[in-house]
C-alpha positions as CSV (number, residue, x, y, z in Angstrom):
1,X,163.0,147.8,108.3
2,X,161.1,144.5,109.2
3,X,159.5,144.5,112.9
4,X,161.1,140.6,113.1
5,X,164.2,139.1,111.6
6,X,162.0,136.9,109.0
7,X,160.0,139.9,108.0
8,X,156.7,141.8,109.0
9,X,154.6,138.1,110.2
10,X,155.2,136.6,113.9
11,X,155.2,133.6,112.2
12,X,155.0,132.9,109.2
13,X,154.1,128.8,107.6
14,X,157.6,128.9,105.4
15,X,159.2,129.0,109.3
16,X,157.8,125.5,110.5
17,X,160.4,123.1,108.1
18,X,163.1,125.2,109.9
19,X,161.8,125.0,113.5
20,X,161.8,121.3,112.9
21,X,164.9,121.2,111.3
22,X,166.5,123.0,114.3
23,X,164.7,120.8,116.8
24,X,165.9,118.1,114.7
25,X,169.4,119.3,115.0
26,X,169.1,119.9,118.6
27,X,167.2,116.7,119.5
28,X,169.7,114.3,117.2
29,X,172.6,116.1,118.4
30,X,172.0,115.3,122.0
31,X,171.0,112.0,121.7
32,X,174.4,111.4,119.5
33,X,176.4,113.4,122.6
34,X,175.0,111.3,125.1
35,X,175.0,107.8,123.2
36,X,173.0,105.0,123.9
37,X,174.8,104.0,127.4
38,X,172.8,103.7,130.6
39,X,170.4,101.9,128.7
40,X,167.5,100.4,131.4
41,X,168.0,96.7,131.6
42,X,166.3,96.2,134.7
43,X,165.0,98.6,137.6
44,X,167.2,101.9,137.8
45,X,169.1,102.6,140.7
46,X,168.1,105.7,142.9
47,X,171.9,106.9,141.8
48,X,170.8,106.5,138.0
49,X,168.1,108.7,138.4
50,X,170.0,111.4,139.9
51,X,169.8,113.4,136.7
52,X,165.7,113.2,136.1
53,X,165.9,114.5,140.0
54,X,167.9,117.3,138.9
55,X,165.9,118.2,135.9
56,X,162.6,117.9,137.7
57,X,163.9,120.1,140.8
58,X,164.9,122.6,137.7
59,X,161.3,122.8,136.2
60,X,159.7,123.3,140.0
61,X,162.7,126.0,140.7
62,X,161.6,127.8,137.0
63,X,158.0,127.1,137.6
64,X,157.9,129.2,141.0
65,X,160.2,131.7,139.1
66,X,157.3,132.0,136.5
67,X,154.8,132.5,139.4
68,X,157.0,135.0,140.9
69,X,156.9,137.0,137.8
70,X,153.1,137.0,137.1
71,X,152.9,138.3,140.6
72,X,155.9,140.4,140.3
73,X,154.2,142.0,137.0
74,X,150.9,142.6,138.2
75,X,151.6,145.0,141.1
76,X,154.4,146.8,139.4
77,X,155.1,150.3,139.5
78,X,155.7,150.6,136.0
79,X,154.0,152.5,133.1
80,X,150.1,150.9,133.0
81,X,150.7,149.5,129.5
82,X,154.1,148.5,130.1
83,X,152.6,146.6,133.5
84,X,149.3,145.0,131.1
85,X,151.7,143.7,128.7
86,X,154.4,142.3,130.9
87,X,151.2,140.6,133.4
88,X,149.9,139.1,129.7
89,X,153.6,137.3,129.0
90,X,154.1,136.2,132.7
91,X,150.4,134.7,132.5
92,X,150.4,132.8,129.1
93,X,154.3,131.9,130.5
94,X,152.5,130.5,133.6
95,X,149.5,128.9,131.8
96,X,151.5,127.7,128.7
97,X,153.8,125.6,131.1
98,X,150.9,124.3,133.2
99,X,149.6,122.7,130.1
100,X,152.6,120.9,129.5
101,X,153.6,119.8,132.8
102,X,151.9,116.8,132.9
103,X,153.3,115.5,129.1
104,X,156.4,116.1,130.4
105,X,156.5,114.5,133.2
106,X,154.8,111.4,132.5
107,X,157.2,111.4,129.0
108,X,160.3,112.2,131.1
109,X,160.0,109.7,134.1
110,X,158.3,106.8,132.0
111,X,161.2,107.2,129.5
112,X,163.7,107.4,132.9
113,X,162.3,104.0,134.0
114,X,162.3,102.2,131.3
115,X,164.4,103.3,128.7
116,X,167.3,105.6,129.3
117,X,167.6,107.7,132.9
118,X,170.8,109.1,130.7
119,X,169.4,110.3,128.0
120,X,165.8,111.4,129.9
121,X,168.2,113.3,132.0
122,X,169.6,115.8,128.9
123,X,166.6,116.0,126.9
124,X,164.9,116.9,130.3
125,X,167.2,119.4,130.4
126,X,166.8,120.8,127.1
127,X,163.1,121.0,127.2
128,X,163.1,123.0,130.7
129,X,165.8,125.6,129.2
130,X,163.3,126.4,126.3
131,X,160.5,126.3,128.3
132,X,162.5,128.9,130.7
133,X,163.2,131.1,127.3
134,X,159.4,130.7,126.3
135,X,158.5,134.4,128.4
136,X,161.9,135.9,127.6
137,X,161.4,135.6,123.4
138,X,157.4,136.2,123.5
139,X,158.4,139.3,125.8
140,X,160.9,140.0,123.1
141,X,158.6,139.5,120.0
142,X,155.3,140.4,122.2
143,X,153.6,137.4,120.1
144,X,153.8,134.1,118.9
């Protein structure tokens, strides 16, 4: 039996058109859902922005979950490679969203202001429920 669903490789080169088909899928279908209204025609409102609020108080909420974890992890009483393993997922989840804050942000709120507080809102969304799963499927494949 294969150690992963797709076969004996954590990822294999074949797999990237179907990630990006997926994200395509995921992307285009909630842009479609949400449609183009709320479109920015001048300033948004403080009540327009409500949303990107929401999504950005979600990414601090799940960033000082991660935190909690790679602390949580490291003073464990658990099995010592049982307790190496789970420090090494709760520090790449910690350092693999650090790098990516900053993107995001800038992306999510520029995009708020200026384009669509709507639609920055959902895809906002989206991105901080993946990046919430990013620990809990490299715990589950223990490599990406």
């Amino acid at each position: 039996m294969a150690k992963y669903p797709w076969g004996e490789q954590p990822f294999t080169m074949s797999s990237i058109p179907v990630c990006m088909t997926f994200s395509v899928i995921v992307i285009g279908g909630t842009l479609i859902g949400t449609g183009p209204d709320g479109a920015v025609m001048g300033f948004p409102s403080p009540k327009d922005l409500h949303g990107v609020v929401g999504v950005t108080l979600g990414w601090i909420c799940m960033w000082y979950t991660f935190l909690g974890n790679q602390i949580a992890f490291k003073i464990a009483d658990i099995d010592e490679n049982q307790k190496k393993t789970a420090a090494f997922i709760a520090d790449r989840g910690v350092g693999n969203t650090m790098e990516q804050c900053i993107p995001f942000f800038l992306v999510l709120w520029l995009h708020a202001l200026f384009v669509n507080p709507g639609t920055s809102s959902v895809l906002g969304l989206v991105y901080v429920i993946s990046r919430y799963l990013y620990p809990i499927f490299y715990g589950f494949y223990c490599q990406f």
